[in-house]
C-alpha positions as CSV (number, residue, x, y, z in Angstrom):
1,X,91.9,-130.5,-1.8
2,X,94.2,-131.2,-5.3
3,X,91.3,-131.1,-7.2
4,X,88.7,-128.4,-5.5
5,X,87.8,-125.1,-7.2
6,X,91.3,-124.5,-8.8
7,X,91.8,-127.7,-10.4
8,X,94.8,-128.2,-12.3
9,X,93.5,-130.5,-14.4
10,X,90.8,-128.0,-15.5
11,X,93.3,-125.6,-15.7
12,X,95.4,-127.7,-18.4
13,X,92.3,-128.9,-20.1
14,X,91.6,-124.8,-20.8
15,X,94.6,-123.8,-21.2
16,X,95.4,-126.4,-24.2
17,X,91.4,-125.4,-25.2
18,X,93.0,-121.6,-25.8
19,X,95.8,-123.4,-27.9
20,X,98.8,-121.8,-25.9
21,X,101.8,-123.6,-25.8
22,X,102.3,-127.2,-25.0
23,X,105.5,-128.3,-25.7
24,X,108.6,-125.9,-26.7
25,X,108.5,-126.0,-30.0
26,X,104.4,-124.4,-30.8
27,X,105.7,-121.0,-28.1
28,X,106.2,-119.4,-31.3
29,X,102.7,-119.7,-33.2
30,X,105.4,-118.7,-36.5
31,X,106.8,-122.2,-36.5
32,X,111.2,-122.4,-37.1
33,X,112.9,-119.8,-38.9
34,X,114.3,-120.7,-42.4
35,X,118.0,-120.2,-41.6
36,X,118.6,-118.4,-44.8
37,X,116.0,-115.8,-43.3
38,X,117.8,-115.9,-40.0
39,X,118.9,-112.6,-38.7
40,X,120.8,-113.8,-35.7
41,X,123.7,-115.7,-36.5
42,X,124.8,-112.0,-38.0
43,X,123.7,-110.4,-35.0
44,X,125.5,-112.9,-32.7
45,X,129.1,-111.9,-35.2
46,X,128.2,-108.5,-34.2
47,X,127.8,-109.1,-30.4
48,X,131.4,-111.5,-30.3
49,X,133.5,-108.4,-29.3
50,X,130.9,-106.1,-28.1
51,X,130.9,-105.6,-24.1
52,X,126.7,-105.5,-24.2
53,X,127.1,-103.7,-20.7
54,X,129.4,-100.9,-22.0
55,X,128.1,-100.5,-25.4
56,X,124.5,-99.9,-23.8
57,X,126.5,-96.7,-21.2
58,X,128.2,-95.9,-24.0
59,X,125.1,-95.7,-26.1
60,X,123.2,-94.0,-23.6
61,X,125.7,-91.7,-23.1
62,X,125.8,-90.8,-27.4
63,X,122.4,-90.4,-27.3
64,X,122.4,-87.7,-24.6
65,X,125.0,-85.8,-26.5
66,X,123.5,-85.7,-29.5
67,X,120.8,-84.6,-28.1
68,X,122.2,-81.8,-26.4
69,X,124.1,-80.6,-29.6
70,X,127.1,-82.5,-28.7
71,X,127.9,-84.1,-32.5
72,X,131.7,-84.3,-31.5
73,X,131.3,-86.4,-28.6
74,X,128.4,-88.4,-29.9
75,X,130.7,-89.1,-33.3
76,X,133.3,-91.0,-31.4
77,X,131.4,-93.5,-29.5
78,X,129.3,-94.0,-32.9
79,X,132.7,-94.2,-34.8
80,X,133.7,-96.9,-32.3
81,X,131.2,-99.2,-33.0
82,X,131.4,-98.7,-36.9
83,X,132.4,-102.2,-37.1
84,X,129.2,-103.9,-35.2
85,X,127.2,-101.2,-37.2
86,X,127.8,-102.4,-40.4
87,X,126.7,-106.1,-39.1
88,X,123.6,-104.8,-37.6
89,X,122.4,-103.0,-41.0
90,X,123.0,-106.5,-42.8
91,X,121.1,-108.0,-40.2
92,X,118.3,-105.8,-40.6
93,X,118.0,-106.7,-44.0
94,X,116.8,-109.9,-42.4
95,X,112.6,-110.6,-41.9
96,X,113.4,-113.2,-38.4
97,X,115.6,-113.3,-35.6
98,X,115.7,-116.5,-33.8
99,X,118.2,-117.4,-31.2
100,X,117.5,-120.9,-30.4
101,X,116.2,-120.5,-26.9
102,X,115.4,-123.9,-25.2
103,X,112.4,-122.8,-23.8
104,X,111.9,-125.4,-21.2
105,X,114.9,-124.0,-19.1
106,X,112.0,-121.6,-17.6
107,X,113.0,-118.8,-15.5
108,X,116.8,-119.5,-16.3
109,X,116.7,-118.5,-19.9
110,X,119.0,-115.5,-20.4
111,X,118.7,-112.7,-22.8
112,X,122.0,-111.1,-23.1
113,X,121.3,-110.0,-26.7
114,X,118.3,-107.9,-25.3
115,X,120.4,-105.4,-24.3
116,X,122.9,-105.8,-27.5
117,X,120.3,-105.3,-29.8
118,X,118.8,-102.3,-27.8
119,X,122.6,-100.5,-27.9
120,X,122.8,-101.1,-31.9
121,X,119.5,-99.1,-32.1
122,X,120.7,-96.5,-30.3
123,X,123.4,-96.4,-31.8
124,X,122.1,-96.6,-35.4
125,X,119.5,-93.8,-34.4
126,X,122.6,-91.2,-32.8
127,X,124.1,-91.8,-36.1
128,X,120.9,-90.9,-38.1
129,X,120.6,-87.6,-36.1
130,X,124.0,-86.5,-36.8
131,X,123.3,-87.5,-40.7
132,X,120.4,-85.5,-41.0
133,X,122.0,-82.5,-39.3
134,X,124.8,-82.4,-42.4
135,X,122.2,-82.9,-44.8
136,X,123.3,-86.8,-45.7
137,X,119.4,-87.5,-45.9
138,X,119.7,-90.9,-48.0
139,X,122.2,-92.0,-45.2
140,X,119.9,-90.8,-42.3
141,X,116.8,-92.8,-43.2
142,X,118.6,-95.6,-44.3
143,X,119.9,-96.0,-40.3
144,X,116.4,-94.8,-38.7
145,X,115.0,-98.2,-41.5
146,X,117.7,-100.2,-40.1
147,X,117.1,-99.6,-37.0
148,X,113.0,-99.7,-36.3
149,X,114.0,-103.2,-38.3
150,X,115.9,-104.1,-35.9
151,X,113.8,-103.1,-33.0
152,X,111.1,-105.8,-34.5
153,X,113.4,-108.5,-35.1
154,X,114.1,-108.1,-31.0
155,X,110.4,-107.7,-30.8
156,X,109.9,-111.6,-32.2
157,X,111.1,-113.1,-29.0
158,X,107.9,-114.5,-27.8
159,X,108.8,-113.1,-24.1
160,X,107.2,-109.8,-22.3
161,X,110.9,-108.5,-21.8
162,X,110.9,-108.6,-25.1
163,X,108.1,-106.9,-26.0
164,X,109.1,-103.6,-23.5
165,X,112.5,-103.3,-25.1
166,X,111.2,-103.1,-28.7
167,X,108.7,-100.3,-27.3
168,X,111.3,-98.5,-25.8
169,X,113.7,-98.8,-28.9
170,X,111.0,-97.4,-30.7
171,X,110.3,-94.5,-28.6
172,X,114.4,-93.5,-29.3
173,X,114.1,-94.3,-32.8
174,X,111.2,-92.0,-33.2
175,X,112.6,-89.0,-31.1
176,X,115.2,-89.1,-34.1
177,X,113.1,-89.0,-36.3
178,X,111.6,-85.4,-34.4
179,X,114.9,-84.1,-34.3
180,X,115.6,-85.0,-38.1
181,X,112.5,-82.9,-38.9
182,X,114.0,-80.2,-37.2
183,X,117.2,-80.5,-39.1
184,X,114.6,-80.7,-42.4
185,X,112.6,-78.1,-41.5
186,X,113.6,-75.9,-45.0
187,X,114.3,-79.0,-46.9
188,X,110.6,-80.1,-48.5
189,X,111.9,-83.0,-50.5
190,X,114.1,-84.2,-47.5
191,X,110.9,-84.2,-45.3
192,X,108.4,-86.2,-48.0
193,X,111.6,-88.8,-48.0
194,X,111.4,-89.0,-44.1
195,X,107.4,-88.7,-44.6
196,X,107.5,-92.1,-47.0
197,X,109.4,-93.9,-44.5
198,X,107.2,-93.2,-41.5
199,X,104.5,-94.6,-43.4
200,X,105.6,-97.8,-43.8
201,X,106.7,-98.0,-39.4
202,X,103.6,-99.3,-39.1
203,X,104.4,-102.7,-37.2
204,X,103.1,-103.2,-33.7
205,X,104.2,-105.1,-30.7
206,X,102.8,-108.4,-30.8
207,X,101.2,-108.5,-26.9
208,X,99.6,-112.0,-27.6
209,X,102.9,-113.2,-28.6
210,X,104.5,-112.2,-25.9
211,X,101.9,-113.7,-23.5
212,X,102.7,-117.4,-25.5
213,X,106.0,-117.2,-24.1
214,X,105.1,-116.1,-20.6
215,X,102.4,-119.0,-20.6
216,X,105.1,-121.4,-21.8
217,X,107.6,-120.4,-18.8
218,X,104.5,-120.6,-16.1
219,X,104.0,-124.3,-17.7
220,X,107.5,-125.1,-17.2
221,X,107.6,-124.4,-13.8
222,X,104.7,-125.9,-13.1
223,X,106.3,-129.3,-14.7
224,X,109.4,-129.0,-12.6
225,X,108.2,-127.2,-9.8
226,X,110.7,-129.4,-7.4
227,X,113.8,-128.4,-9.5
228,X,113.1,-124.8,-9.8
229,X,111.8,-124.2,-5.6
230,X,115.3,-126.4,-5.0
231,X,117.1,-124.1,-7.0
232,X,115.4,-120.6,-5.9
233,X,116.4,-122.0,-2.2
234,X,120.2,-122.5,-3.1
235,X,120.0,-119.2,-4.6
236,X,118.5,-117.7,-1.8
237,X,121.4,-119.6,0.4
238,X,124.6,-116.9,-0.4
239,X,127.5,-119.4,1.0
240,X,125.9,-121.9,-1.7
241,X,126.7,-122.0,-5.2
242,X,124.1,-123.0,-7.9
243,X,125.8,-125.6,-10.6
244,X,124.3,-125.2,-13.8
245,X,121.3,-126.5,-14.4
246,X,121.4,-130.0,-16.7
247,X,118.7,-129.4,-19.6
248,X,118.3,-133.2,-19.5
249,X,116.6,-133.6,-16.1
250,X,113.3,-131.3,-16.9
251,X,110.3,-132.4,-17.9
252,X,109.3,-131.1,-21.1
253,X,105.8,-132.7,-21.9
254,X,102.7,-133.8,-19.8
255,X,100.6,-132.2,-17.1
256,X,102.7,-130.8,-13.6
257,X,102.8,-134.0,-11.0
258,X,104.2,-132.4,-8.0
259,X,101.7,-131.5,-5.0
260,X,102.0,-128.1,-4.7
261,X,102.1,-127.4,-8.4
262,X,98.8,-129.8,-8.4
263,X,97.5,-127.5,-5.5
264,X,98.1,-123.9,-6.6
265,X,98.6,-124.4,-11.0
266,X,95.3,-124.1,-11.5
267,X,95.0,-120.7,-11.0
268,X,98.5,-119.9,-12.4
269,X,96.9,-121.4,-16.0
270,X,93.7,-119.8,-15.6
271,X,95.6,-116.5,-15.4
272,X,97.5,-117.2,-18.9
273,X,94.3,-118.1,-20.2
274,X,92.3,-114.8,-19.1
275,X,95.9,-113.1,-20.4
276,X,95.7,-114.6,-23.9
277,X,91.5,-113.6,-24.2
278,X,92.3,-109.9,-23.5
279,X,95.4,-109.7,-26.2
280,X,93.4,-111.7,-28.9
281,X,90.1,-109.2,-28.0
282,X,91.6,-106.5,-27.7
283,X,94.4,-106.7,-30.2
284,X,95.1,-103.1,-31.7
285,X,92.7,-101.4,-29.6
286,X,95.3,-100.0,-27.2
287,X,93.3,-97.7,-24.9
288,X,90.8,-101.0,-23.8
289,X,93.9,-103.1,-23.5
290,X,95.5,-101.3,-20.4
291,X,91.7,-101.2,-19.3
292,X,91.1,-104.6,-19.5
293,X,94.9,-105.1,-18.3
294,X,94.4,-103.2,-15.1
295,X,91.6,-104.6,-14.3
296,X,93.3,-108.3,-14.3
297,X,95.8,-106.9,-11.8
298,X,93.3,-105.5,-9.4
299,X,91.5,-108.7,-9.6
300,X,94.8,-110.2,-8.9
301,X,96.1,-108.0,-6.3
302,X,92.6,-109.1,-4.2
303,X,93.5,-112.8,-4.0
304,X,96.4,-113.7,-1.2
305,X,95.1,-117.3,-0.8
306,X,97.5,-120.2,-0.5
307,X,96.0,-121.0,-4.0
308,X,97.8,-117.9,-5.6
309,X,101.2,-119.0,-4.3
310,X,102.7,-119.4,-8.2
311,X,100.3,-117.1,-9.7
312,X,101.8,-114.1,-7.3
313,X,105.5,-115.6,-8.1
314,X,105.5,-115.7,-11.3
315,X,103.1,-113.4,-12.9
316,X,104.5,-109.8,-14.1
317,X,102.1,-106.1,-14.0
318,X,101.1,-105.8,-17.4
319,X,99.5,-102.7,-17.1
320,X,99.7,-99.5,-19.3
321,X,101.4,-101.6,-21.9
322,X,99.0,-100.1,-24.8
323,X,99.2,-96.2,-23.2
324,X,103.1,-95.8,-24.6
325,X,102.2,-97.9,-28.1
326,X,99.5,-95.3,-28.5
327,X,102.0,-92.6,-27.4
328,X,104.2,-93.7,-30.3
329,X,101.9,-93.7,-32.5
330,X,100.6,-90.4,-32.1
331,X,104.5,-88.8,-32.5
332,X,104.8,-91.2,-35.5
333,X,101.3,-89.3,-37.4
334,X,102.7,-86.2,-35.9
């Protein structure tokens, strides 16, 4: 029965076959930052006073503004953040942003400067906007550089959530980029400078990378399946309170041992495996990757067997990933 059709230990032996992660430090196939390239101990000065869940209303609510015509409005929230601005542009000066995650704390790693790094884009891109609209050109494409360079630097995480904020970050950055064309629109040399930089946006969400880190978390689980289930059941318990969990207790090498890891992480490998073949085949070819992507879900969605019990836990939708890349890539050539 632990060893039928959804072997685990076929399931490792292909999974370390496809060369996905195995122990914490090969999740990110770039190796460790050089700390004198490292973007984040700048970001992390910028995000000391910075309230990430008011800065992100307060950034949504700039971005609105502007948009409506609101430059008054829009000016003081910007002005507000001056400060953490000036940070962010240093930082995206930088070509890595690593944050020291200990990967083998699974599902409990937190990613609070997600949602920082997502309001310093927005931020930097309100700004740009208002720039462009009193002519400061030189001043508006430096913030739409900073901040598409900052939207990769997020976009290194090796994690899916990762991976969706840099794509939406991208799809603010370049609606101020539309809106500094409008501004431009009697300004030739103004719109070759905003032409020159468009050209050179030409980075693309690493999927594959993203699935590396996805894999790595499934693993972990998998390797301290009686921690975690103990852990989701005190959280599910609301008169219980969870004590933090102590790094030194998890397993962070070897094949899962527990029986119902044994019996269902198998097909929870197989998955990454199948995950990591479609964003290595079809890296770059958009359109086929939802296709392919879909099609992995339907396949998935078909299967409520006692065998899928992880799988169906842990495993995101990935679908119609590649259909807003290609939609940003189209208004970016446009």
């Amino acid at each position: 029965m632990l060893n039928g059709g959804d072997s685990l230990d076929r399931g490792v032996t292909d999974y370390r076959k496809q060369g996905l992660p195995w122990t914490s430090n090969e999740v990110d196939r770039d190796g460790p930052v050089v700390e004198s390239e490292n973007a984040a101990p700048i970001l992390e000065r910028a995000f000391i006073k910075f309230d990430a869940t008011r800065a992100s209303s307060e950034g949504s609510k700039a971005w609105t503004m502007v948009s409506e015509g609101n430059n008054e409005g829009a000016e003081a929230i910007v002005t507000h953040y001056a400060p953490e601005l000036v940070l962010a542009k240093e930082a995206a000066q930088f070509p890595r942003a690593d944050f020291h995650k200990d990967w083998d704390l699974g599902p409990e790693i937190l990613f609070p400067e997600t949602m920082s790094l997502r309001s310093l884009e927005r931020l930097l891109s309100v700004r740009a906007v208002m720039e462009a609209r009193r002519g400061e050109v030189a001043a508006s494409i430096s913030d739409l550089k900073d901040a598409w360079a900052l939207s990769r630097l997020g976009g290194q995480e090796p994690i899916l959530i990762s991976l969706l904020v840099q794509v939406s970050s991208r799809g603010t950055i370049l609606s101020a980029a539309e809106q500094a064309v409008s501004s431009y629109r009697n300004q030739p040399p103004a719109l070759s400078s905003l032409k020159a930089l468009l050209a050179k946006m030409t980075d693309e969400p690493n999927f594959e990378r993203a699935v590396r880190g996805e894999a790595y978390m499934g693993l972990v689980v998998l390797r301290n399946g009686p921690i975690f289930r103990s852990r989701l059941m005190r959280n599910s318990d609301t008169d219980s309170k969870v004590p933090v969990l102590d790094p030194r207790t998890l397993r962070r090498n070897g094949s899962p041992t527990g029986i119902i890891e044994r019996f269902t992480g198998g097909k929870l490998l197989k998955s990454y495996v199948q995950l990591d073949n479609i964003a290595l085949k079809d890296a770059g070819n958009y359109s086929q990757l939802d296709a392919d992507l879909e099609a992995f879900d339907h396949e998935l969605s078909k299967d409520n067997s006692l065998t899928a019990y992880y799988r169906n836990l842990l495993l995101p939708v990935y679908s119609h990933i590649g259909q807003v890349i290609l939609e940003d890539n189209a208004r970016r050539v446009t």
